[in-house]
C-alpha positions as CSV (number, residue, x, y, z in Angstrom):
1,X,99.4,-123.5,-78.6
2,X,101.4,-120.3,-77.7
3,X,99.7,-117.5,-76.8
4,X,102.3,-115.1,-77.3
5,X,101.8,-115.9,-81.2
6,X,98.0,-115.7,-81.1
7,X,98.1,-112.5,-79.6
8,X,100.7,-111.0,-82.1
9,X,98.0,-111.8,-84.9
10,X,95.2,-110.5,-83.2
11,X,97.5,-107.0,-82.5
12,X,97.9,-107.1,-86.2
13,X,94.3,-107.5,-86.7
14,X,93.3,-104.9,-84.3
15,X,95.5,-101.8,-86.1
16,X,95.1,-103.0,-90.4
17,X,91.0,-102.0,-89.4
18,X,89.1,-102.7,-85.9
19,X,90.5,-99.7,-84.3
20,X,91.9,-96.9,-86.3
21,X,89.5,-97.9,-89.6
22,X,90.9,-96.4,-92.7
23,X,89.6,-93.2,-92.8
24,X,89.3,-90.5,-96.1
25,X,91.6,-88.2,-97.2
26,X,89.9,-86.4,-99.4
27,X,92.4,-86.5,-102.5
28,X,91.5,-85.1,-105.7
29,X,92.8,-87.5,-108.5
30,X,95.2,-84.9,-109.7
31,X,97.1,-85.5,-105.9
32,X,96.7,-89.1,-106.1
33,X,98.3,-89.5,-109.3
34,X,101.3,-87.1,-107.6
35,X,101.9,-89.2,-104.5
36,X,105.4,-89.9,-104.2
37,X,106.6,-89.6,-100.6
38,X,110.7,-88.9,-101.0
39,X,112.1,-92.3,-102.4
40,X,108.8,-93.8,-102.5
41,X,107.3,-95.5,-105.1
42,X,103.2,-95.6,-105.0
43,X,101.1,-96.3,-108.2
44,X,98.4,-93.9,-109.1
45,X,95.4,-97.0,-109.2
46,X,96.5,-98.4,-106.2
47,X,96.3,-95.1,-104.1
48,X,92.7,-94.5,-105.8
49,X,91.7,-97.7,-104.4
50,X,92.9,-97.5,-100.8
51,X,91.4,-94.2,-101.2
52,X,87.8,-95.5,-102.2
53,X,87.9,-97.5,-99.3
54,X,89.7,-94.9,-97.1
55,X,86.0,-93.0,-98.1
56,X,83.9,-95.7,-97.6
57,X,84.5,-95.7,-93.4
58,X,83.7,-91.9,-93.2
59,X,86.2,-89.2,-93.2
60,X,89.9,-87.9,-92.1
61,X,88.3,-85.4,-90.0
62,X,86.0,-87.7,-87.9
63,X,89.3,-90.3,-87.6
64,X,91.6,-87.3,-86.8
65,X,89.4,-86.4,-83.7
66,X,89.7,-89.7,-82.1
67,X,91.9,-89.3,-79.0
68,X,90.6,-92.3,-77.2
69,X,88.8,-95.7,-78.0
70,X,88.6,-99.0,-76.1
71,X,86.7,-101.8,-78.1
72,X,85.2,-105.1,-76.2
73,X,84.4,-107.9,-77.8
74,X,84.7,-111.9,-77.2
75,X,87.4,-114.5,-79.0
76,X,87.1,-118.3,-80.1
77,X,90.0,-120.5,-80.9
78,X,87.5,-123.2,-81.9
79,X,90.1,-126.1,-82.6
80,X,91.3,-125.8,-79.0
81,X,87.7,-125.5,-77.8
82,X,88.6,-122.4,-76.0
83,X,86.8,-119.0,-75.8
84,X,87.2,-115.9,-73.7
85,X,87.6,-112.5,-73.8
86,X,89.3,-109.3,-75.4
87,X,89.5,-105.7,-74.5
88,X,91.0,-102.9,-76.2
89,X,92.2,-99.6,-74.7
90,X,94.4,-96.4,-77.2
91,X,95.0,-93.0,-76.5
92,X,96.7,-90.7,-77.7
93,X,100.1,-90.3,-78.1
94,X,100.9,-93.6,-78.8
95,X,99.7,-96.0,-75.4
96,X,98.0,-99.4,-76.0
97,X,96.2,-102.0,-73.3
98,X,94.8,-105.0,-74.2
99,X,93.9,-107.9,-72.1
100,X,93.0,-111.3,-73.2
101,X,91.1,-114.0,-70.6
102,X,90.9,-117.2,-72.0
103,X,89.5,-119.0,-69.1
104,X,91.6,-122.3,-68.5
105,X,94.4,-120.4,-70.1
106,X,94.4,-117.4,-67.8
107,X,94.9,-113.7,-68.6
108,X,97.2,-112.3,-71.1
109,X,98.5,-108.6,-71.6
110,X,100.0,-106.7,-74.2
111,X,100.9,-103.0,-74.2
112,X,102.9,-99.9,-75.1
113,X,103.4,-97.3,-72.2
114,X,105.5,-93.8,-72.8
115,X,107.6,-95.9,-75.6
116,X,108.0,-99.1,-73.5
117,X,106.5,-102.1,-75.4
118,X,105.7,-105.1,-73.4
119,X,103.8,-107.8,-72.9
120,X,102.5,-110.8,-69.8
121,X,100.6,-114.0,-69.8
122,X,100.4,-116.7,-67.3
123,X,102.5,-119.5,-69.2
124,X,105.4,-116.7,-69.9
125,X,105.5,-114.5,-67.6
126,X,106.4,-110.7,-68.0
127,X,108.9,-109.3,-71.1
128,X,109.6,-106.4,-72.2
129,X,109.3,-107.2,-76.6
130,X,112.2,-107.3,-78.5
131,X,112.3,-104.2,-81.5
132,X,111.7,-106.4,-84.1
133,X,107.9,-107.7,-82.7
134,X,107.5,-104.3,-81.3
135,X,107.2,-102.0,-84.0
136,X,103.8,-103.0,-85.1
137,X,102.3,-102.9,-81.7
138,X,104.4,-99.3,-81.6
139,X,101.8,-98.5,-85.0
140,X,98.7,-100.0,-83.3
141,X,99.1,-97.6,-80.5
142,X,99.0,-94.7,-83.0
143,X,94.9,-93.8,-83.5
144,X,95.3,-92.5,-86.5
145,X,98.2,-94.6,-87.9
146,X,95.9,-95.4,-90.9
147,X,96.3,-92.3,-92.1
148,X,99.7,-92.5,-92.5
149,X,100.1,-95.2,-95.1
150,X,102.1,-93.1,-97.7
151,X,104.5,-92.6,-95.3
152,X,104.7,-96.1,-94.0
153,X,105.6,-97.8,-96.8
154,X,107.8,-97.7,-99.4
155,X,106.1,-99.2,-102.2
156,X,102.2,-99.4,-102.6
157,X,101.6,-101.6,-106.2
158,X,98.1,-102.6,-107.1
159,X,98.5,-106.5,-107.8
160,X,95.5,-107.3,-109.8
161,X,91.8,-108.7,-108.7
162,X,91.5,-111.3,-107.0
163,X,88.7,-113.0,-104.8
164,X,88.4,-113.0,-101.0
165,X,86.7,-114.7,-98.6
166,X,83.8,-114.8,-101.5
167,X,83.9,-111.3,-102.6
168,X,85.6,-109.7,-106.2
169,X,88.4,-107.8,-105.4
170,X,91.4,-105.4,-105.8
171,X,94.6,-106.7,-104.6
172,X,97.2,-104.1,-103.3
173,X,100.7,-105.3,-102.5
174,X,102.9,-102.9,-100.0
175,X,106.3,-103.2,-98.7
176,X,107.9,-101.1,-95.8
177,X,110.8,-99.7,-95.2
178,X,112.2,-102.9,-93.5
179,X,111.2,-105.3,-97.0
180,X,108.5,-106.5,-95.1
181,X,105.3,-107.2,-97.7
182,X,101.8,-107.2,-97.3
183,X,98.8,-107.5,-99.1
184,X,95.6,-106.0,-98.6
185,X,92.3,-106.9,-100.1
186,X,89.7,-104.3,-101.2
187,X,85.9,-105.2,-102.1
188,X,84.7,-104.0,-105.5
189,X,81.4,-103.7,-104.4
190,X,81.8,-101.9,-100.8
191,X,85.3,-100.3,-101.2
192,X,86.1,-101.6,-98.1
193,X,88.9,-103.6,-96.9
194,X,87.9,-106.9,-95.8
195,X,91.3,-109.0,-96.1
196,X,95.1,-108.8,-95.7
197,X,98.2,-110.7,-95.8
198,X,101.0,-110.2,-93.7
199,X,104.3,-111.9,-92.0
200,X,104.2,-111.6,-88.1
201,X,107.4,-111.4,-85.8
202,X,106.4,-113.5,-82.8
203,X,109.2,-115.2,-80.3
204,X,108.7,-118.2,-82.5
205,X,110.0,-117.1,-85.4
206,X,108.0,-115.3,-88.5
207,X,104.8,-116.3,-88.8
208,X,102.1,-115.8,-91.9
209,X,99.4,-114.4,-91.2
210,X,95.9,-113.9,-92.8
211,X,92.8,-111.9,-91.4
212,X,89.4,-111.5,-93.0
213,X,87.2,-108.6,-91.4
214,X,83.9,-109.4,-91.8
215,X,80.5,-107.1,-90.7
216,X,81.0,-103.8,-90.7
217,X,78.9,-101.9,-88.2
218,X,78.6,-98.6,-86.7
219,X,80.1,-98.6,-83.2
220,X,80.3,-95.5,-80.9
221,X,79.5,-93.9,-84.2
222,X,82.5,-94.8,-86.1
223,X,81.9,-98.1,-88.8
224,X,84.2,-101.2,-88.0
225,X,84.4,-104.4,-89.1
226,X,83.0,-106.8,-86.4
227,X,83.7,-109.9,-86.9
228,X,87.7,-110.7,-87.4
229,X,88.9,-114.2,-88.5
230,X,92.4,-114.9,-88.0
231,X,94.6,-118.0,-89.9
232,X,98.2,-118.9,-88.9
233,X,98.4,-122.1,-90.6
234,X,96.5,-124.2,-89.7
235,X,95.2,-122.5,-86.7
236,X,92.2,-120.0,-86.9
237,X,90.8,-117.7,-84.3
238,X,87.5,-115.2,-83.9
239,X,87.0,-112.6,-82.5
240,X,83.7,-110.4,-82.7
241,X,83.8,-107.0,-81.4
242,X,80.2,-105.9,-79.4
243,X,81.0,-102.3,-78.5
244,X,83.4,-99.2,-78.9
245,X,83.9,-96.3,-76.7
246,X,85.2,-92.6,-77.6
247,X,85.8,-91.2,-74.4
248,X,88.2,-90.2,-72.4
249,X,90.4,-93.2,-70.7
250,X,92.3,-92.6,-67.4
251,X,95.8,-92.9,-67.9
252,X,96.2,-95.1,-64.9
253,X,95.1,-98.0,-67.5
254,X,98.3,-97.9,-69.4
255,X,100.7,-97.7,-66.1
256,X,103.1,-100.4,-66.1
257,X,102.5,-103.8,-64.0
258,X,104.9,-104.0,-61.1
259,X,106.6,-106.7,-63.4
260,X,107.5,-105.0,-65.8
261,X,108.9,-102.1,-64.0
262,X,111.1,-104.1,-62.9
263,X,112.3,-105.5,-66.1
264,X,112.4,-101.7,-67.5
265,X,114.7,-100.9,-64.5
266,X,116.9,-104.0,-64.6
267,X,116.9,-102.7,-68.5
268,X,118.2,-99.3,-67.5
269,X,121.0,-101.2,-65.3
270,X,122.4,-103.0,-68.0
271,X,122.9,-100.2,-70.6
């Protein structure tokens, strides 16, 4: 399997909920009802309803005082028999680390350092990652980028019910700026996000992908989901986060490996 792909998905899990959550805004209805971002077109029940689960994980004030976070967990591709490791590191303004061991496989990194978006594994070696696969990772490495949804997409539609992984509920459709869709899943009964639909850029093409978050827990005093399952076909992969972390993170975490410097200067010399 390629685990430039995998890895993509799991970035894409990592940012819809595990990190940045989706925290409250505190909108009367009367602004809700008013949202319309320039050219963008949001419907007034589909706003209420990322909303309700925006309020349902705690507040814009506690998610607007994250500066820092790293989040550990473990990983399971069970059809490949294979299990390993993940850690998560994000600080403010906008730098990303994570590393991925699995085992037999070997290590695989992923980051975003000062605007440069890369990423190295032991089958592929070090890249810097094109702008097309880079501009989610470039969202991820934003804490707070889940406040930001009105301005991130174009058009936010509520689609209907629908049921998810067992559970009633709303379906909300959103396209970026790019065309892009999506479609996220919100449970009747909790308000919470616990699904989403997406098309991923990986080197292999575009790829669907669907995540369930399952579990939601308190974790350094912010609720998370804790169990993610990821589908790319006909591929799935878990991952269950065991811990998060608020405090500060040294920036020597996010400095670039001697590999990819290089690639960033030979960069430089071709421009």
């Amino acid at each position: 399997m390629n685990t430039k792909s995998f890895f993509k998905a799991a970035a894409i899990a990592i940012v819809v909920g595990t990190v940045s959550g989706l925290p409250a805004t505190g909108f009367t209805s009367s602004a809700i009802a008013a949202i319309t971002v320039d050219d963008k077109d949001h419907d007034a029940k589909a706003i209420e309803i990322i909303e309700a689960g925006i309020e349902a994980m705690g507040g814009r004030d506690k998610i607007e005082s994250i500066e820092h976070v790293k989040t550990t967990g473990t990983l399971s591709i069970p059809a490949a028999g294979l299990k390993g490791t993940i850690e998560i590191y994000i600080s403010k303004p906008n730098n990303m680390l994570t590393v991925m061991d699995l085992g037999m496989m070997g290590e695989t990194l992923q980051g975003v350092t000062d605007g440069v978006v890369w990423s190295s594994d032991a089958m592929g070696g070090p890249r810097l990652v094109p702008d097309d696969e880079a501009k989610d990772m470039l969202e991820q490495a934003d804490p707070q980028a889940s406040l930001k949804y009105a301005d991130l997409y174009t058009t936010i539609k509520h689609a209907g019910e629908a049921e998810w992984d067992g559970q009633a509920a709303n379906k909300i459709v959103l396209t970026d700026e790019d065309g892009v869709e999506s479609t996220q899943y919100y449970a009747k009964e909790s308000k919470l996000l616990i699904g989403t639909e997406t098309q991923a850029k990986t080197p292999m093409g575009d790829v669907q992908v669907a995540l369930t978050f399952r579990d939601y827990k308190e974790l350094g005093g912010h609720l998370q989901p804790t169990k993610l399952v990821t589908k790319m076909g006909p591929q799935e992969f878990m991952m269950t986060f065991d811990s998060a972390e608020y405090k500060e993170i040294n920036a020597k975490v996010y400095e670039l490996p001697p590999a990819i410097k290089a690639l960033v200067e030979a960069s430089k010399e071709n421009d």
